[in-house]
C-alpha positions as CSV (number, residue, x, y, z in Angstrom):
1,X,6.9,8.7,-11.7
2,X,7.7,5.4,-13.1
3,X,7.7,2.8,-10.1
4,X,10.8,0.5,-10.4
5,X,9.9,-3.5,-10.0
6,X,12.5,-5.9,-8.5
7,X,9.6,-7.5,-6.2
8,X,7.9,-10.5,-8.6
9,X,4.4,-9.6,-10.8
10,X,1.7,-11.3,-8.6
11,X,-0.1,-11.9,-12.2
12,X,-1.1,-15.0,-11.3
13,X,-3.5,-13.9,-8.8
14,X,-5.0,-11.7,-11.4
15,X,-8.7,-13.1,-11.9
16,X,-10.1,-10.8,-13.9
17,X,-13.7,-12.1,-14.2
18,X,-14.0,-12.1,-10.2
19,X,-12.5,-8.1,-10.1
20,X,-15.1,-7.5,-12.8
21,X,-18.3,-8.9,-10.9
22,X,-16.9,-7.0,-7.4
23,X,-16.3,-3.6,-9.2
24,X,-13.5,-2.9,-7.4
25,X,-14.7,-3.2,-4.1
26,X,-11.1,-3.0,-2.8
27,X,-10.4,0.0,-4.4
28,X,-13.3,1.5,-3.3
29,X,-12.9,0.7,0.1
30,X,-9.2,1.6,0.8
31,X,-5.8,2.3,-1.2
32,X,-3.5,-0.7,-1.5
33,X,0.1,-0.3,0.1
34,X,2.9,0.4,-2.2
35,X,6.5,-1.8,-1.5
36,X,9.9,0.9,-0.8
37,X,10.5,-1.3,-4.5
38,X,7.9,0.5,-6.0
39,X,9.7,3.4,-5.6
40,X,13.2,2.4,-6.5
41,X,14.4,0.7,-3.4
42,X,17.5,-0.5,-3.1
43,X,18.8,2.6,-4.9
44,X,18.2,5.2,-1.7
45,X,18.6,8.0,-3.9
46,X,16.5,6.8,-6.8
47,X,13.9,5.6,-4.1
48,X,14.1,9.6,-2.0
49,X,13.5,11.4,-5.8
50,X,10.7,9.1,-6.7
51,X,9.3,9.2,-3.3
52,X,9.3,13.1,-3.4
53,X,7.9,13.0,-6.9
54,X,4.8,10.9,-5.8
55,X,4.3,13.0,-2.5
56,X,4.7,16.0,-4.5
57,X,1.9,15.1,-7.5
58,X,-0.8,15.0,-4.4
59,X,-1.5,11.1,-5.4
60,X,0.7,9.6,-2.8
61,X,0.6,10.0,1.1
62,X,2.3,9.1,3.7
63,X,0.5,6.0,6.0
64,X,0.9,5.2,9.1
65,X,0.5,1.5,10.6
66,X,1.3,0.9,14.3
67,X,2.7,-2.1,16.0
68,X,0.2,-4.0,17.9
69,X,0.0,-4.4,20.9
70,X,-1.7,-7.7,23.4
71,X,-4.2,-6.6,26.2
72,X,-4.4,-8.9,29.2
73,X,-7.5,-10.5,28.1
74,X,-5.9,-11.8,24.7
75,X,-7.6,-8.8,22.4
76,X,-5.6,-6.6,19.9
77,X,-5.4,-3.0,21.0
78,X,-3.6,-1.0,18.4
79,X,-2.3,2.4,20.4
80,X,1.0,3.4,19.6
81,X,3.3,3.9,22.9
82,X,5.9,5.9,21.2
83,X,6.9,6.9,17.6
84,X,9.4,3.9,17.8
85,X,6.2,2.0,17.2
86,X,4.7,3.8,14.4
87,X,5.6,2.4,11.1
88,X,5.3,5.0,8.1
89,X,4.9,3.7,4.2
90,X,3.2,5.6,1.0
91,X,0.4,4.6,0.0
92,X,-1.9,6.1,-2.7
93,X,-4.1,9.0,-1.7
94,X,-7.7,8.4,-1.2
95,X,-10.8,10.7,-3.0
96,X,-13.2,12.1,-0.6
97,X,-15.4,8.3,-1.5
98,X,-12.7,7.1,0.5
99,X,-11.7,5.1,-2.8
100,X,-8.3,5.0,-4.4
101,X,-7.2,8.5,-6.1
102,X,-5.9,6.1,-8.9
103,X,-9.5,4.3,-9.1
104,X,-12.1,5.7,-12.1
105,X,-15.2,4.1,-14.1
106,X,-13.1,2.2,-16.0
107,X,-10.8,0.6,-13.4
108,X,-7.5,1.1,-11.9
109,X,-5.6,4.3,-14.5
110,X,-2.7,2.6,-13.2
111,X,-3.2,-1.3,-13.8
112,X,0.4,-2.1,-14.9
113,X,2.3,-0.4,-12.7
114,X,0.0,-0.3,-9.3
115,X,1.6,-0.7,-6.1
116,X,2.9,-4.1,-5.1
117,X,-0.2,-4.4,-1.8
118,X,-2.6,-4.0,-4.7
119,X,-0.6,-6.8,-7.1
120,X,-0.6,-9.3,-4.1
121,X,-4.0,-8.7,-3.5
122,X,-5.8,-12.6,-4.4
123,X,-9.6,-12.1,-5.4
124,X,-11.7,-14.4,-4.6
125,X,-15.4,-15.6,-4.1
126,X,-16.6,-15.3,-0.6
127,X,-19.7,-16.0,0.9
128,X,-21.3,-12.3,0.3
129,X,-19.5,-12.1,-3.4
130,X,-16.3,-11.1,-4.6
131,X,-13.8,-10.2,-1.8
132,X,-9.6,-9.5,-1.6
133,X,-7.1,-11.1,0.5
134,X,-4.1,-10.0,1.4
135,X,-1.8,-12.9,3.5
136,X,0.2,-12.5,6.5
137,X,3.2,-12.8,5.3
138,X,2.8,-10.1,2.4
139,X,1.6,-7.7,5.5
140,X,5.0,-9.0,7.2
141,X,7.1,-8.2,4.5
142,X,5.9,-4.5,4.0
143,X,6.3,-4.3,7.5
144,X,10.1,-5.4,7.2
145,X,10.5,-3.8,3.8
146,X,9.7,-0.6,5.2
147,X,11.9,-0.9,8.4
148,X,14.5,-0.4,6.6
149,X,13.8,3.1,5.5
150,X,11.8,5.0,8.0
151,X,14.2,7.7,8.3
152,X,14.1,8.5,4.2
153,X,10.5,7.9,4.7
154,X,10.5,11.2,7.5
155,X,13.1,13.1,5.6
156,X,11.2,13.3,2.3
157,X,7.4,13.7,4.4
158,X,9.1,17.0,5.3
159,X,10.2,18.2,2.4
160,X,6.9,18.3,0.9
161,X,5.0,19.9,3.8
């Protein structure tokens, strides 16, 4: 599968000498989160094939992130009430390490065409080393990008099971 991009290259955010010295610590830790344009969005059909395609090869799952939610006291509980607030996305699968199924010793096998979450990713040097940040309004946009497509999303997570 050959992801389409119509969402921009985040290259500038590519610091290469700080993903070098972390080791991919992001990848190691957790998957990034791929855009419905990384699969062909607009185009529903192109986007449903490719979708299929990636769930299909094993190397793609389907995530799920839930809406959350404001307890009395002002903390975040994150318990989905119904399955009108569970969002559902692809994301690449991750090894039994917990790591990214795409991530190897020599880096991420798919570099130039890895999922927009992992292109907006901005390294940077933190207190404890080398460390990833992903902005609010990226996570909003997935969020709103995905909306959009839920019921593709359910109708192709079927036809793979």
């Amino acid at each position: 599968m050959k992801p389409v991009r119509q969402l921009p290259v985040y290259s500038e955010h590519i610091d290469l000498t700080t993903c070098k010295r972390c080791g991919g610590a992001c990848c190691k830790a957790e998957p990034g989160t791929a855009a419905p344009e990384d699969f062909g969005a607009p185009d529903v059909e192109q986007m449903r094939q490719n979708m299929l395609d990636a769930l299909r090869s094993r190397r793609w799952v389907v995530g799920h992130a839930y809406r959350p939610f404001v307890a009395m006291d002002g903390s975040t509980i994150v318990v989905p009430a119904s399955l009108s607030d569970v969002l559902l996305y692809l994301h690449p699968a991750q090894k039994r390490t917990g790591s990214c199924v795409f991530w190897s010793r020599c880096g991420c096998d798919i570099f130039e065409t890895r999922p927009t979450g992992c292109r907006t990713l901005r390294p940077a040097m933190g207190i404890a080393g080398p460390e990833c940040e992903q902005s609010a309004a990226n996570a909003r946009a997935f969020v709103v990008g995905w909306s959009q497509f839920q019921q593709i999303v359910m109708d192709v997570q079927k036809r793979t099971r």
